[in-house]
N, C-alpha and C positions, 0 to 999 in steps of 0.2 A: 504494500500500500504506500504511493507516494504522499509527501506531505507539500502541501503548498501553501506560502506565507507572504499575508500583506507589511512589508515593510513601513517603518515612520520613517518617512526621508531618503532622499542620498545616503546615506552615512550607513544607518541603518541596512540599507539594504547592500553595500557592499560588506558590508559582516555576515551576510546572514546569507550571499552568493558563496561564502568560504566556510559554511559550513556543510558538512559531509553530508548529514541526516537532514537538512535542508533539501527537497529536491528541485522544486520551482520557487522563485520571486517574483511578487507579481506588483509592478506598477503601474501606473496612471499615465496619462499624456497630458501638461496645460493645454489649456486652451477650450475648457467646455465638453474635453472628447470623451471623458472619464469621470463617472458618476461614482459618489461614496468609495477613493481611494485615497489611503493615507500618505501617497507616495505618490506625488506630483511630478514626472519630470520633460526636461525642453527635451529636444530631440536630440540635440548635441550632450546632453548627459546620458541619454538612454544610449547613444554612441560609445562613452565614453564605459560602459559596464555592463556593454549586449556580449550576451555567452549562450551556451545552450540551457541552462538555467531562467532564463531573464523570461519575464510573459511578460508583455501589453495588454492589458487592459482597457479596451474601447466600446463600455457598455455603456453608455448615455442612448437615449432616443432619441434621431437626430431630426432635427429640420432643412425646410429646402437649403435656406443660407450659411446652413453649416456642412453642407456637402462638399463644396470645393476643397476647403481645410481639410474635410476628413478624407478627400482622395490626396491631398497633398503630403499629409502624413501616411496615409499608406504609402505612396510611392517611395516616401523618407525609409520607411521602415523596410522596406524592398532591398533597397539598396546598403541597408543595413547589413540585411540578412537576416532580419528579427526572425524566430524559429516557431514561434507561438504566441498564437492571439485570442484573449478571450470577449468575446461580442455578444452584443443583445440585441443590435436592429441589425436586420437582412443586410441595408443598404452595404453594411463591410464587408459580409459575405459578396455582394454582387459587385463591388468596386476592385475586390480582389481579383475577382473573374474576369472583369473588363482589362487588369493590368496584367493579369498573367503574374499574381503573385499568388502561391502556393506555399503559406507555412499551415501548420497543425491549426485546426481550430476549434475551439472549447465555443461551445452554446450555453449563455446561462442566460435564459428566459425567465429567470427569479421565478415564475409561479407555473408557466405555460405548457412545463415538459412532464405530465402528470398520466401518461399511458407509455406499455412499452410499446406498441401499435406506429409510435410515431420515430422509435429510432433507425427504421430500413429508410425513412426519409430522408433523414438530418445523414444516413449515409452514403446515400445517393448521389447529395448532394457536396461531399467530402469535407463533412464535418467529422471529425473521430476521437468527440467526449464532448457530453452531456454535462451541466452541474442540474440534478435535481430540487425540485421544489423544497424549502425545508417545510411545506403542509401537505406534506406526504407520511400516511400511516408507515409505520414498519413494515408489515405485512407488505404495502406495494411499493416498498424501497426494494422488499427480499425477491418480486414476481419481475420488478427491473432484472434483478439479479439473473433471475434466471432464464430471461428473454433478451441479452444482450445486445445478440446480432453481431458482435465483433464490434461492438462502439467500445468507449471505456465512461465508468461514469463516477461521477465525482457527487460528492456531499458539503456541507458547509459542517463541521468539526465543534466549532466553538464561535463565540462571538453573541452581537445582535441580531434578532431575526428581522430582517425588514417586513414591515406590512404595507407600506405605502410610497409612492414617490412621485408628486405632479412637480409639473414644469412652471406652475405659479408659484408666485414669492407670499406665501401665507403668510407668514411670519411680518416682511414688510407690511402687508394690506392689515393685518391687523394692530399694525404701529398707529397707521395712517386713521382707520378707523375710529380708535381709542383715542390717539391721540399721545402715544409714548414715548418719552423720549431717550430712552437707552436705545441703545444702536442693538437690534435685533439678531444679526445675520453673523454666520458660522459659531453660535453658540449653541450650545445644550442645554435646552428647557425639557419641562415634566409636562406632559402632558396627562391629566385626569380625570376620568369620569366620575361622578362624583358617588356612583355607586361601587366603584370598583375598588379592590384593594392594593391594585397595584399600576400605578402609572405607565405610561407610555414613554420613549422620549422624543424628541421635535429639533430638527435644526435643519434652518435653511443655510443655502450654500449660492456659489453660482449655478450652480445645474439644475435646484429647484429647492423644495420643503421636500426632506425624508421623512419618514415612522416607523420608530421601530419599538422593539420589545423594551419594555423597561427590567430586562433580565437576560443573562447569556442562556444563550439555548448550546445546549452541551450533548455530545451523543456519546459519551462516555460510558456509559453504562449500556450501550450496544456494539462499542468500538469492535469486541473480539464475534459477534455475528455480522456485521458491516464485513471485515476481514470473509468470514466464510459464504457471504453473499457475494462474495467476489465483486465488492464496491471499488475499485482503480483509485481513487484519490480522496484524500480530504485535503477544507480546507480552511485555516485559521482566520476568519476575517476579525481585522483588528482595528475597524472602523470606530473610533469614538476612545481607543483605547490609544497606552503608549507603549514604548518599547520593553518598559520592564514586564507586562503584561503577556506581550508576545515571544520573548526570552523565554519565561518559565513555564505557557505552556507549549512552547515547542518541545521542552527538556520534559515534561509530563507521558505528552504524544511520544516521542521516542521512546521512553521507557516501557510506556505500556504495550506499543507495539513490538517492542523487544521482550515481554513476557507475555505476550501472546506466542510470538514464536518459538520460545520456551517451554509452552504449558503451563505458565505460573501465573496468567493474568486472572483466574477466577481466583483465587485467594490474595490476589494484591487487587482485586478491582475497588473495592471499597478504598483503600489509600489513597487511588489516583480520584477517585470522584474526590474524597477529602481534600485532596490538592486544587482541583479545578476549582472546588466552593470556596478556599481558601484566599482565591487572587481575585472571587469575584463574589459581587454583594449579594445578590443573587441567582441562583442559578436554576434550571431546568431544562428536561428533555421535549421539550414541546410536542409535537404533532405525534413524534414517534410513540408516546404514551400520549393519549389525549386526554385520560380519567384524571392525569395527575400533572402533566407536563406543560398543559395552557393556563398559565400563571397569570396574565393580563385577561382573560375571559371573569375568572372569579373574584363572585361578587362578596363585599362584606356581609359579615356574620348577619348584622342586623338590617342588610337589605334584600337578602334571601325570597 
């Protein structure tokens, strides 16, 4: 099982291209091309640190006027030789095709890729690796499993779950609205219903307002059947988070996948969930258990 990690930074991310049990790095493009990455860079830095290791990440939903840019950075990345690209809208798949550039390419549709029925598609069309939904049961993570096709499919590990992402500035409009005058935009607010027991979070950026889980969603406690469903990758998104975060659970993820290959991950499984709750305030398996793992769905005691 490979492991793939969003880097904070430059810096960050040439530490963590020299590490062994690292197997992909995955950063961002300036310029609007790249939604929810912690690792922004120009094209002359992604020059300066492309290896077989290094992904691009070019999952924003684009518009007419951001087309040009985004064939002009493919071209850049061409001439790189960038090796793997992970996309959300078609338009990079077909901008590829127009230029005759051909690296590896990951589909993460965040919610879209939820039958195996649809991966003779995405092969067809020489996509070869999937990231599935994280609102997907277990059950139909293990039937992916077993209906591969020769695709490879990825998971999100750890991290926020996204629930939402528009291309409005909500956070602005509701400045504007109210009338506020703290400067709103690339911070983290809580968002809460007011029967709920547990918050949402909210931050707008330039690509738009995201939502996500106000909790890491952790598949820890499935890591060593993910392994036997023959799941190809996780992956640490460390969106919202910093490096010390991303250090200790990459050093987690190793271990336990080093005692799954041992046989010793059922009696050290409990230690490593200990460790994941450890570095984060709260934690859960979301969808994959839904009776106990949708933390932001339950409601307080006394609005039952």
């Amino acid at each position: 099982m490979k492991i793939w990690v969003n880097p904070i930074g430059l810096e960050h991310a040439k530490k963590l291209i020299n590490i062994k049990d690292v197997d992909y790095v995955v950063t961002g493009v300036k310029g609007k091309l790249s939604a929810r990455n912690t690792c922004l860079l120009s094209l002359d830095e992604i020059a300066k640190i492309n290896c077989s290791k290094l992904v691009v990440s070019l999952n924003n939903l684009y518009v007419d006027d951001q087309l040009p840019l985004l064939e002009k950075t493919l071209r850049k990345l061409k001439a790189l030789k960038v090796k793997t690209i992970i996309f959300t809208d078609f338009a990079v798949k077909q901008i590829c095709d127009e230029i005759n550039y051909k690296p590896n390419f990951v589909y993460n549709s965040e919610t879209l890729t939820t039958n195996y029925d649809q991966l003779p598609f995405f092969k067809k069309h020489g996509i070869r690796e999937v990231v599935l939904p994280r609102e997907l049961y277990w059950n139909e993570i293990n039937e992916f499993g077993k209906h591969k096709n020769g695709m490879k499919l990825q998971v999100q590990a750890e991290g926020f779950g996204l629930m939402m992402h528009s291309k409005w500035t909500l956070l602005t409009n509701f400045k504007k609205q109210f009338n506020v005058k703290q400067d709103l935009t690339n911070k983290m607010f809580y968002l809460k219903e007011e029967t709920r027991s547990l918050p949402s979070l909210i931050i707008e950026d330039e690509t738009g307002t995201h939502v996500f889980t106000g909790y890491n969603v952790s598949i820890m406690d499935y890591l060593d059947k993910m392994v036997k469903a023959k799941i190809d990758s996780i992956n640490l998104f460390s969106y919202l988070h910093d490096e010390k975060w991303v250090d200790e659970t990459i050093k987690i993820y190793v271990d336990a996948l080093k005692a799954i290959k041992n046989k010793t991950f059922a009696k050290k499984k409990q230690s490593f969930i200990n460790r994941i709750n450890k570095i984060n305030k709260v934690s859960a398996c979301g969808f994959l258990d839904p009776t106990k793992g949708l933390l932001h769905l339950e409601r307080e005691a006394n609005n039952e």
